[in-house]
C-alpha positions as CSV (number, residue, x, y, z in Angstrom):
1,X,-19.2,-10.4,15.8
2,X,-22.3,-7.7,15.1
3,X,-23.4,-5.4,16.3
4,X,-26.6,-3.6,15.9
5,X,-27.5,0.0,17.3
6,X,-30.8,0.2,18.3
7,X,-30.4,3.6,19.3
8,X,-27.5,6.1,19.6
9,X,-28.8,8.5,21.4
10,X,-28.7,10.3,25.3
11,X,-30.9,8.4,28.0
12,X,-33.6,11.1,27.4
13,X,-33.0,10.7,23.4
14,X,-32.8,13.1,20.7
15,X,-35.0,15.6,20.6
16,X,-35.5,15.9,24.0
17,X,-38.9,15.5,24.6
18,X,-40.1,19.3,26.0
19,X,-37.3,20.7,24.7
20,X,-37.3,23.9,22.6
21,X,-33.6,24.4,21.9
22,X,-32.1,24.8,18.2
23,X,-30.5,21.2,18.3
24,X,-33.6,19.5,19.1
25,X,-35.6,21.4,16.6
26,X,-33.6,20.1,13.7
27,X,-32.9,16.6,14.7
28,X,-35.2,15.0,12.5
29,X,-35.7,12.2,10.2
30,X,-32.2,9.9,10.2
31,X,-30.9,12.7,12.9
32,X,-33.7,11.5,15.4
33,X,-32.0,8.9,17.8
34,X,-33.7,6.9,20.5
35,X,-31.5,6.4,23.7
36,X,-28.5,3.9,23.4
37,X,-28.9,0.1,23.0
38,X,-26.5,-2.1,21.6
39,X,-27.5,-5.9,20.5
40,X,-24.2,-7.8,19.8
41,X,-25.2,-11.5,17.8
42,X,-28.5,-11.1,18.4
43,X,-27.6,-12.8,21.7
44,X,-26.6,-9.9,24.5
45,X,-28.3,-6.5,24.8
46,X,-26.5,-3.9,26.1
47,X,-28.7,-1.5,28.3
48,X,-32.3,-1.8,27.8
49,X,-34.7,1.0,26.6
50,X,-38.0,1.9,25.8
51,X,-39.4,0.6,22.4
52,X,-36.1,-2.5,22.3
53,X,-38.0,-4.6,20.6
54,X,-40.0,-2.2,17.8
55,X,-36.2,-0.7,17.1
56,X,-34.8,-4.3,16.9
57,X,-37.4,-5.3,14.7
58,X,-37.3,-1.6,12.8
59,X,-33.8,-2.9,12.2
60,X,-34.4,-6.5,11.0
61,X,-33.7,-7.9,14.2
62,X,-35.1,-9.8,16.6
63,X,-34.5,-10.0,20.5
64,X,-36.3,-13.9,21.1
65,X,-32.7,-15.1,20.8
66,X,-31.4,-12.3,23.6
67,X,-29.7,-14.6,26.5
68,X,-28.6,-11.6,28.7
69,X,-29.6,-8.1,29.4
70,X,-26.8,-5.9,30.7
71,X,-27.6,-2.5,32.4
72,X,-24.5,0.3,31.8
73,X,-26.3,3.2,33.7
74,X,-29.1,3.6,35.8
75,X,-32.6,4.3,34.0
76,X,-34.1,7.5,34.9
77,X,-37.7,8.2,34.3
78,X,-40.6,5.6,34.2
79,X,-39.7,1.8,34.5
80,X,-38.8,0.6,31.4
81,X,-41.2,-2.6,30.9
82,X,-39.0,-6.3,30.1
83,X,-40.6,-7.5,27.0
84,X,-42.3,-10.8,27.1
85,X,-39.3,-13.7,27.0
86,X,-36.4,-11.4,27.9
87,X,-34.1,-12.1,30.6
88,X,-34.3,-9.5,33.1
89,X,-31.8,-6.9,32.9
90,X,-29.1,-6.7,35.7
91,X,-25.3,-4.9,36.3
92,X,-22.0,-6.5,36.7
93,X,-19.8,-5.7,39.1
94,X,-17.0,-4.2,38.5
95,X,-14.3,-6.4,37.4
96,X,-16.7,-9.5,37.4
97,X,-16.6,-11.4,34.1
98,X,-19.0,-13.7,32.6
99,X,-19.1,-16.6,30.1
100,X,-21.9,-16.9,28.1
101,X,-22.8,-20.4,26.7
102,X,-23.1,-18.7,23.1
103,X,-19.0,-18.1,23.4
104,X,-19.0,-14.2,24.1
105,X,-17.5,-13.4,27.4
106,X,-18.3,-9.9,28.8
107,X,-15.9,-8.2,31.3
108,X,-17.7,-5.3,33.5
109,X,-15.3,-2.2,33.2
110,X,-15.2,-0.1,36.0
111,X,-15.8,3.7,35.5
112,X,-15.0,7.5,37.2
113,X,-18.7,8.1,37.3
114,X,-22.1,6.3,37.8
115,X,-22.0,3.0,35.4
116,X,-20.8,0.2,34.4
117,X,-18.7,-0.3,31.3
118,X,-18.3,-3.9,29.3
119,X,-15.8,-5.1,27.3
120,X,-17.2,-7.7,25.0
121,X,-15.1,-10.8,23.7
122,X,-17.1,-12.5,20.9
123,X,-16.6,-16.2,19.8
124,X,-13.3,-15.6,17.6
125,X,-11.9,-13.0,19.0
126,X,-13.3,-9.7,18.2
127,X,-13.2,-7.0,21.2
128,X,-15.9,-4.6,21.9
129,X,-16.1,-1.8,24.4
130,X,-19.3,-0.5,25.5
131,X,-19.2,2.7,28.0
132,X,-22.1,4.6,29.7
133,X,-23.3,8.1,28.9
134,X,-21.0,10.3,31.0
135,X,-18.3,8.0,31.8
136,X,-14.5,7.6,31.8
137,X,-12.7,3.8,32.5
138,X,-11.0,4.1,35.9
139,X,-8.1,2.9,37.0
140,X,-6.2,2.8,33.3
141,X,-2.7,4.2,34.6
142,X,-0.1,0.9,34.4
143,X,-2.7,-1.2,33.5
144,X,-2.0,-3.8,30.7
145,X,-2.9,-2.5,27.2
146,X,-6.2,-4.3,25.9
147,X,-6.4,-3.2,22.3
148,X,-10.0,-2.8,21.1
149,X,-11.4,-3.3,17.8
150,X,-14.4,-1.6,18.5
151,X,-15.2,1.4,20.7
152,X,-18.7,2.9,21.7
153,X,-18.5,5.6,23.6
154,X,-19.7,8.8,24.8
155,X,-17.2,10.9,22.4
156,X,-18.6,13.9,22.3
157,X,-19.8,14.1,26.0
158,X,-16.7,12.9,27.5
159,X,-13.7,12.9,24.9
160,X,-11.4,12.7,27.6
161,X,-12.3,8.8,28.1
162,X,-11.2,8.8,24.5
163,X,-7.4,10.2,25.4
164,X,-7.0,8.0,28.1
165,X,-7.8,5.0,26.1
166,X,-5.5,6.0,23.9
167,X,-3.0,6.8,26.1
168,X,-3.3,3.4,27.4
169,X,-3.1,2.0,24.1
170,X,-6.4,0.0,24.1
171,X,-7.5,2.4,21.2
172,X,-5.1,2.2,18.8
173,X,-5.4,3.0,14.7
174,X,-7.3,0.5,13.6
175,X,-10.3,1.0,16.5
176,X,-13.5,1.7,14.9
177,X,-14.6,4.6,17.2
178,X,-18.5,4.9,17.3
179,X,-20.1,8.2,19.7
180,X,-23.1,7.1,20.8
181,X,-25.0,8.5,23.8
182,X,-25.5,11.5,21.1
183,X,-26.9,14.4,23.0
184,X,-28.8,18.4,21.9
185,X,-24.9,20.1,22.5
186,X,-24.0,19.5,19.2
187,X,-26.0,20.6,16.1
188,X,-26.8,17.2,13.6
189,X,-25.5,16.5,10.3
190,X,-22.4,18.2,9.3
191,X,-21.1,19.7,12.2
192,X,-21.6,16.4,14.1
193,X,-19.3,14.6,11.8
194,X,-17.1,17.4,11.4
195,X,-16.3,17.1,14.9
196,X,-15.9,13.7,15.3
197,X,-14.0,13.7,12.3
198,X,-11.3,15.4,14.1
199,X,-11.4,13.1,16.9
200,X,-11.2,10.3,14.5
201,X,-14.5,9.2,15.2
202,X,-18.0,8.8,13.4
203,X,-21.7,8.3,14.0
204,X,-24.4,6.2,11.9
205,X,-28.3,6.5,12.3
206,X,-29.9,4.1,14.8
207,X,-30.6,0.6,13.3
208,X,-27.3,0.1,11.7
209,X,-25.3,-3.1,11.8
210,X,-21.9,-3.0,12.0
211,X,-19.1,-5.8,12.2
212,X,-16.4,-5.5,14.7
213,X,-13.2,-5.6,13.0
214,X,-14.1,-4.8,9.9
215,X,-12.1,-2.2,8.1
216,X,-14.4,1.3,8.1
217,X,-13.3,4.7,6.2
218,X,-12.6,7.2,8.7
219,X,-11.6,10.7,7.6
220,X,-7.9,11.1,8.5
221,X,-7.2,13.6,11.4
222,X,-5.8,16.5,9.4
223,X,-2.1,17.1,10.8
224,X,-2.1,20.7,10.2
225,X,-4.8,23.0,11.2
226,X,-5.0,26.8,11.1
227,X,-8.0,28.1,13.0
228,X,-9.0,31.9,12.2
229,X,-11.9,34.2,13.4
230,X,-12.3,37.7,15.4
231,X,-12.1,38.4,18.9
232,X,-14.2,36.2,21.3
233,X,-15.6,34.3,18.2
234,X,-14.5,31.1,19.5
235,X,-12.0,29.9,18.0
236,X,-9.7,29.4,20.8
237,X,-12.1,27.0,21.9
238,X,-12.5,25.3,18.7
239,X,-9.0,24.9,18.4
240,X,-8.8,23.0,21.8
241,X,-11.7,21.0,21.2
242,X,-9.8,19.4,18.1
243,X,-7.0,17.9,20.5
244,X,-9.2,16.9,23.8
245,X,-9.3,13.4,22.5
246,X,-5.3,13.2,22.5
247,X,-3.7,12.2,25.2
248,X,-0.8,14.3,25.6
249,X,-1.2,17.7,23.7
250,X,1.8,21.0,24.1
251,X,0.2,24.0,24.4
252,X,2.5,26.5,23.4
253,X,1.0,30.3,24.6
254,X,2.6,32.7,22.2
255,X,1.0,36.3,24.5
256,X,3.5,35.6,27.8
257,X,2.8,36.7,31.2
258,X,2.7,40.5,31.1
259,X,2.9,41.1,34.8
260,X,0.9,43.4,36.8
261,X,-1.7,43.4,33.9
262,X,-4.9,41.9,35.7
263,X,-6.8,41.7,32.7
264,X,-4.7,39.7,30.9
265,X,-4.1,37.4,33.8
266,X,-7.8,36.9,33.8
267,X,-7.7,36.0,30.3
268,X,-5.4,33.2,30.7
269,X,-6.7,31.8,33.5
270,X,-9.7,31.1,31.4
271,X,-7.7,29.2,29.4
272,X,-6.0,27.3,31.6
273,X,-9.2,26.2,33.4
274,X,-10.5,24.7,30.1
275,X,-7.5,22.6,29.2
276,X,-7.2,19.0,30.6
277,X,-4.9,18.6,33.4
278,X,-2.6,16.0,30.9
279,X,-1.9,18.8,28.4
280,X,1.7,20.8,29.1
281,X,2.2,24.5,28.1
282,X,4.6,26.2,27.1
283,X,5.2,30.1,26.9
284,X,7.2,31.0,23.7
285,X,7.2,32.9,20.6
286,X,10.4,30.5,19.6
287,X,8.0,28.2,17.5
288,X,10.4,26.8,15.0
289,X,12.3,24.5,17.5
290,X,8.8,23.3,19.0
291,X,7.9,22.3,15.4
292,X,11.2,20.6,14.5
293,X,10.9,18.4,17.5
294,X,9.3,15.5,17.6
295,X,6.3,15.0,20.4
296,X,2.9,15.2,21.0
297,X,0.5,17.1,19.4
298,X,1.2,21.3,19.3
299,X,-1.8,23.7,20.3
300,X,0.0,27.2,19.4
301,X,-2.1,30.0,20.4
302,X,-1.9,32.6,18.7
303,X,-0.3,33.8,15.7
304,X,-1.2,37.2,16.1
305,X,0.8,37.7,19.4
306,X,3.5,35.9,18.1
307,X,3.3,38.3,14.7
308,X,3.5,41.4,17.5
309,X,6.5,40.0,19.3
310,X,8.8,39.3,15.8
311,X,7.1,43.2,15.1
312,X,8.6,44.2,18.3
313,X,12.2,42.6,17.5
314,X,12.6,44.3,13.8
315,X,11.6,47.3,14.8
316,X,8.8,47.0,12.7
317,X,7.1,50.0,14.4
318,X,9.4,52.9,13.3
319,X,9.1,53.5,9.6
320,X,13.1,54.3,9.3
321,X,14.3,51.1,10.6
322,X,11.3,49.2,8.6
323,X,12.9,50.2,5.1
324,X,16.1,50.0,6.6
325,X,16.2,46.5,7.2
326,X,13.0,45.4,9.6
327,X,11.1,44.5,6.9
328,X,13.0,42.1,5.2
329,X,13.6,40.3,8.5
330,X,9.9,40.3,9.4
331,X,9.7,38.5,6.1
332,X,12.3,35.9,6.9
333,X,11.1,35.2,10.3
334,X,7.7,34.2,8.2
335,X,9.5,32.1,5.7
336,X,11.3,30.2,8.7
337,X,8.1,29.3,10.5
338,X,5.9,28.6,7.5
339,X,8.6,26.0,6.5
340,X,8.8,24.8,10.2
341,X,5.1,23.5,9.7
342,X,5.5,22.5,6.4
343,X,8.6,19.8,7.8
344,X,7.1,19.2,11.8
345,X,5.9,15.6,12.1
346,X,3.8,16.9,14.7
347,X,-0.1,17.3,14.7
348,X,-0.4,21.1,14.9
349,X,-3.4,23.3,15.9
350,X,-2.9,27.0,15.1
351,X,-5.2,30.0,16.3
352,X,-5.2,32.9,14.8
353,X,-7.0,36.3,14.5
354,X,-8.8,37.5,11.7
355,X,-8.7,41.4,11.5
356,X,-8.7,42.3,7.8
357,X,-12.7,42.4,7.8
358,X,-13.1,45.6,10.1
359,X,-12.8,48.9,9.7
360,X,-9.7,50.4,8.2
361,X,-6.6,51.0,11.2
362,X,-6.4,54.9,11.8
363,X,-2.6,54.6,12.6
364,X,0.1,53.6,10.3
365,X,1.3,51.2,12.4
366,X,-2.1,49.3,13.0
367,X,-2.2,49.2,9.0
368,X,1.0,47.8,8.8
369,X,0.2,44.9,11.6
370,X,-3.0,44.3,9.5
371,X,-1.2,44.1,6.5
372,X,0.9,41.8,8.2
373,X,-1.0,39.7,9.9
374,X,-3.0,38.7,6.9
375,X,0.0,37.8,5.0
376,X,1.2,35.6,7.7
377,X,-2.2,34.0,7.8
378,X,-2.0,33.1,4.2
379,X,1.2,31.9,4.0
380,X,0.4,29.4,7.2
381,X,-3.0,28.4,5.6
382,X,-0.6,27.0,2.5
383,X,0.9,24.9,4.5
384,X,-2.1,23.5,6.5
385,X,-4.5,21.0,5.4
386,X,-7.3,22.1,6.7
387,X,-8.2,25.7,7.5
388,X,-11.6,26.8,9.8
389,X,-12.7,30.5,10.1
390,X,-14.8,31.0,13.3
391,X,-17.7,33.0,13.4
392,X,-19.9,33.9,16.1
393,X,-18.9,30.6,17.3
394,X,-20.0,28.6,14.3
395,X,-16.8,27.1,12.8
396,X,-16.5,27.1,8.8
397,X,-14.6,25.1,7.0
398,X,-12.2,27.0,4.1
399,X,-10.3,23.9,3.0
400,X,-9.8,20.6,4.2
């Protein structure tokens, strides 16, 4: 079965027409993408848009052999005109299937939002699954696993709908995982793939023809990460967004409760608000019997709190117990969690802060954490595959 993407992008497309913002300003050239069609066989297209049949033939195709028109979402803006000898479009209700006389059998999918989703069937086997911009399949809990070979989704817009098709297993390893619906939040080119990347997921330009089941290159997940940057740079965020596809993530919250502090209450519930409801947290600075465990992915956040607590435990704040003794612990306590990573067979996500760049501590104390704290950092980073530093919420990539 084939597939050709006549576009990839939002219903409004990409740029947005009117808009001024630094996403649409770049996409350009192969970055351009017209809203979202799919035309599997030549046979079914899959939502119809403006321009169908100049992309199909911009592609090599042609849509005189299209038998059915399937709509996934509803069409804002002017009617989209039914070129000349094309069936007209129409939605399946939910759960309805149909046969088609060419062999393909389309399944509609319900969804948590407006649309339709369809789960294509092609003449030997092959299994497609379309979803609309915005939308999650419903409904997935206890169902019956339907392993995909092919997924085109809304990644970036809704990762979620990503985790709980995994978590259902009908995304599995070997599911080529397409984002399409490709909107202005993220910028094009690198970053793009970068972040799909860590979802396990990729892009192409519009007009590509790909061919569900075939074996496609995908970079690897990287299983350890280290996320650095400075206060309120974003890399908390960053860090999360790596595991929101996953369907079951621990987040372990190194900085504990510290009651009657307001502040810091407000601070976590910030972060709390942004995690999915599946994810489970944890609050501990124990970290090395998290990593020898085996389980979901780990989200440890951060580092540096955790650095402070071990500080606080050695004694690392009074110079007399330091030589005496403090600082040789502080040191083991590193080696131990350093070769905790490098043995977990977990995916781990680590946040940390990056404090070495500023100006110069004025206490002994705040030299010796920033001392510290940037040893710790580099001894974590040699364990991690890949390593990000966060600035101004612009995430760059130091290995990996």
């Amino acid at each position: 079965m084939e597939v050709t993407l006549l576009g990839t992008g939002a219903p409004a497309g990409l740029p947005r027409p009117d808009c001024s913002c630094a996403v649409c300003a770049t996409a350009l050239g192969p970055d351009a993408r017209a809203a979202t069609a799919a035309l599997v066989d030549g046979t079914l297209l899959l939502d119809l848009t403006p321009g169908a049949a100049f992309a199909a033939a911009r592609a090599g195709q042609s849509l005189g052999g299209v038998r059915q028109v399937l709509l996934s979402h509803p069409h804002d803006g002017p009617a989209v005109e039914v070129p000349a000898g094309l069936p007209q479009p129409g939605r399946v209700p939910d759960g309805r299937e149909l046969a088609l006389l060419t062999g393909h059998r389309v399944r509609a999918v319900a969804m948590d939002a407006g649309g339709t989703g369809y789960a294509v069937t092609g003449p030997d086997g092959q299994r497609l699954l379309y979803l609309p911009p915005g939308g999650a399949p419903a409904g997935l809990e206890g169902a019956t696993a339907e392993s995909y070979d092919m997924l085109l989704a809304d990644v970036v817009g809704r990762p979620d709908a990503l985790a709980r098709l995994r978590a259902a297993g009908s995304v599995g390893p070997t599911t080529d995982v397409l984002a399409v619906h490709l909107d202005h939040d993220v910028p094009p080119g690198a970053e793009l793939r970068r972040r799909l990347a860590a979802a396990g997921a990729r892009a192409v330009p519009d007009g590509t023809t790909l061919v569900v089941g075939a074996y496609e290159e995908v970079p690897d997940v990287p299983r350890r990460t280290l996320v650095l940057g400075g206060a309120r740079s974003g890399k908390s965020v960053e860090a999360e967004r790596r595991l929101e596809t996953f369907p079951e993530v621990l987040y372990v919250a190194t900085g504990g409760t510290r009651g009657g502090d307001t502040e810091w209450a407000a601070r976590v519930a910030v972060h709390r608000e942004r995690r999915p409801g599946s994810w489970r947290t944890a609050e501990t600075t124990d970290l090395v019997p998290v990593l020898a465990q085996d389980g979901p992915p780990v989200l440890i956040d951060c580092l540096s709190l955790w650095l402070t607590d071990v500080m606080d435990s050695v004694g690392a704040w009074d110079d007399a117990e330091w030589a005496g003794g403090g600082e040789k612990a502080l040191r083991q306590r590193v080696r131990e969690l350093t070769a905790a990573v490098r043995g977990t067979r977990r995916t781990v996500v680590a946040v940390s802060n990056e404090v070495g760049s500023g100006i110069v501590p004025a206490t002994a104390s705040g030299r010796r954490y920033r001392d510290e704290l940037g040893r710790l950092n580099a001894a974590f980073a040699s364990e991690c595959e890949q390593v990000l530093l966060v600035v101004a919420g612009q995430a760059l990539v130091l290995r990996g």
